[in-house]
C-alpha positions in Angstrom: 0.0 0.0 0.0 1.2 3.6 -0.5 0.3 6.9 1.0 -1.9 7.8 -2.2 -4.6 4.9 -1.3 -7.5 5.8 1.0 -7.2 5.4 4.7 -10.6 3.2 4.7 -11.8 1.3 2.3 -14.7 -1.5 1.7 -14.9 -4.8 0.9 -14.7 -4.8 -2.3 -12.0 -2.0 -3.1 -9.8 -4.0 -0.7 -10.6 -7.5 -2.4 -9.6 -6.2 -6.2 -6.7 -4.7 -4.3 -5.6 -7.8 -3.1 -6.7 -9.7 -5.8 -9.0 -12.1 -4.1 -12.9 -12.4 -3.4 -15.2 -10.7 -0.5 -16.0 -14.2 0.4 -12.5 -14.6 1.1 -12.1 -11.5 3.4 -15.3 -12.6 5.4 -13.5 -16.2 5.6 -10.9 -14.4 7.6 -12.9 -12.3 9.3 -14.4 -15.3 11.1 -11.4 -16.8 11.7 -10.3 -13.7 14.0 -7.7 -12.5 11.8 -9.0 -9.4 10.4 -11.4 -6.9 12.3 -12.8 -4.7 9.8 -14.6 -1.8 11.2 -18.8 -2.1 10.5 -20.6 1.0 9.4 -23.9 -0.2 9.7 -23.7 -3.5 7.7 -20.7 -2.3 5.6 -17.3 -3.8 6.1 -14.8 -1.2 6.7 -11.2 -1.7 5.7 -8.1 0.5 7.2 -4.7 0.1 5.7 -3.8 -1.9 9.0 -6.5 -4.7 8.1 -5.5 -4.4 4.8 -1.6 -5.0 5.3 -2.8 -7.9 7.7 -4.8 -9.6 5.4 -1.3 -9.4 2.6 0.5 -10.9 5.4 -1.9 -14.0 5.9 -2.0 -14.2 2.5 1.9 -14.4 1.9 1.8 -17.0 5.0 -0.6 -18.8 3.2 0.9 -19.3 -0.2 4.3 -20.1 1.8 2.5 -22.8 3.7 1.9 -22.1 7.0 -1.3 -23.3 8.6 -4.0 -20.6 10.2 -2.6 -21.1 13.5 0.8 -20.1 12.6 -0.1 -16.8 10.6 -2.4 -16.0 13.6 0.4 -16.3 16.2 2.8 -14.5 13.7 0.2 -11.7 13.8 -0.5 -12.0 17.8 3.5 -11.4 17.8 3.8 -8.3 15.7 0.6 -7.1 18.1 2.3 -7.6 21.4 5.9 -6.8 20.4 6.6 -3.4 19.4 9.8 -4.1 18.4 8.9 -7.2 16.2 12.1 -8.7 17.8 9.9 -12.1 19.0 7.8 -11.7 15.7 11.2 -11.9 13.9 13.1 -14.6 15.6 9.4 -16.9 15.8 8.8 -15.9 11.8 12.8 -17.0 11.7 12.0 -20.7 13.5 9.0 -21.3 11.2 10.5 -20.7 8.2 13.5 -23.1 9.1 11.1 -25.7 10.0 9.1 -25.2 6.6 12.3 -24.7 4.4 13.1 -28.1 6.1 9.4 -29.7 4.7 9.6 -28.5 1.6 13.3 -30.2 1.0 11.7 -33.5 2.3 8.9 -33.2 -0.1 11.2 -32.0 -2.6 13.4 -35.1 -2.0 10.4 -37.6 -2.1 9.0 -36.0 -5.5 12.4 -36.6 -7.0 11.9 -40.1 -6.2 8.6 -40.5 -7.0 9.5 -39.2 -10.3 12.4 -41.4 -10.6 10.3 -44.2 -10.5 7.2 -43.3 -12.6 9.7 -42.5 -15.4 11.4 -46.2 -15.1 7.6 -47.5 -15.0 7.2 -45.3 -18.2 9.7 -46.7 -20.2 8.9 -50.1 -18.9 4.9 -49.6 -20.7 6.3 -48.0 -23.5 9.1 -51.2 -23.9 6.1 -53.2 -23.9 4.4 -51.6 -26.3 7.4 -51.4 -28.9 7.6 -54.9 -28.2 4.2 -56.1 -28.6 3.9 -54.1 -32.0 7.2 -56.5 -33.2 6.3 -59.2 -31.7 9.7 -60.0 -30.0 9.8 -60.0 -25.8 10.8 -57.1 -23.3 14.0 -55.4 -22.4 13.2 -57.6 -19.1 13.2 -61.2 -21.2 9.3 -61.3 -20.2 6.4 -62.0 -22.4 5.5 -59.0 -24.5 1.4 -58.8 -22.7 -1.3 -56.3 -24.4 
């Protein structure tokens, strides 16, 4: 956000700003995470519930549950200095960084394997077309 946007806001500017759906500020709204202001019915946006709802966004597409972002959040609240914020936001990432190499690893694996199951069916295939048996010695089988 910069100094040119409006200080409040509704539910919809802020949604296209963001580039998601009303529905999806309500969903976070219930959650706790956001506290829009209510004029009337009307969902009222300030740049603070605005910059919070970037920041559980970013959490989200990095991977962290609900529970993290809202701790994360209860951090920067309680900790003027963002020191705790910091060092907790530090902790998590390590722990997810950490995850995402596992997963990385097992994909790498997984793809490993699908490709040598690949070539086996497509072997087979040559094979049955020619009529003579598999790279493996086995019977060429439809």
């Amino acid at each position: 956000m910069n100094d040119a946007e409006p200080e409040l806001r509704g539910i919809q500017a802020v949604a296209d700003t963001l580039g998601i759906t009303p529905r999806t500020l309500r969903f976070y709204e219930d959650r706790g995470l956001i506290q829009p202001q209510r004029v009337g019915t009307a969902r009222i946006y300030t740049r603070r519930e605005t910059a919070r709802m970037q920041l559980i966004l970013r959490g989200k597409r990095l991977g962290f549950s609900l529970r993290e972002i809202q701790e994360f959040l209860d951090l920067y609240d309680a900790d003027p200095g963002h020191a705790e914020q910091m060092k907790a936001l530090a902790e998590r990432c390590r722990l997810r960084i950490d995850e995402l190499e596992h997963q990385k690893d097992a994909l790498v694996q997984t793809l490993a394997e699908l490709r040598t199951i690949e070539d086996a069916a497509l072997d087979r295939v040559r094979a049955a077309g020619t009529g003579k048996r598999c790279a493996d010695g086995g019977p060429v089988t439809p």
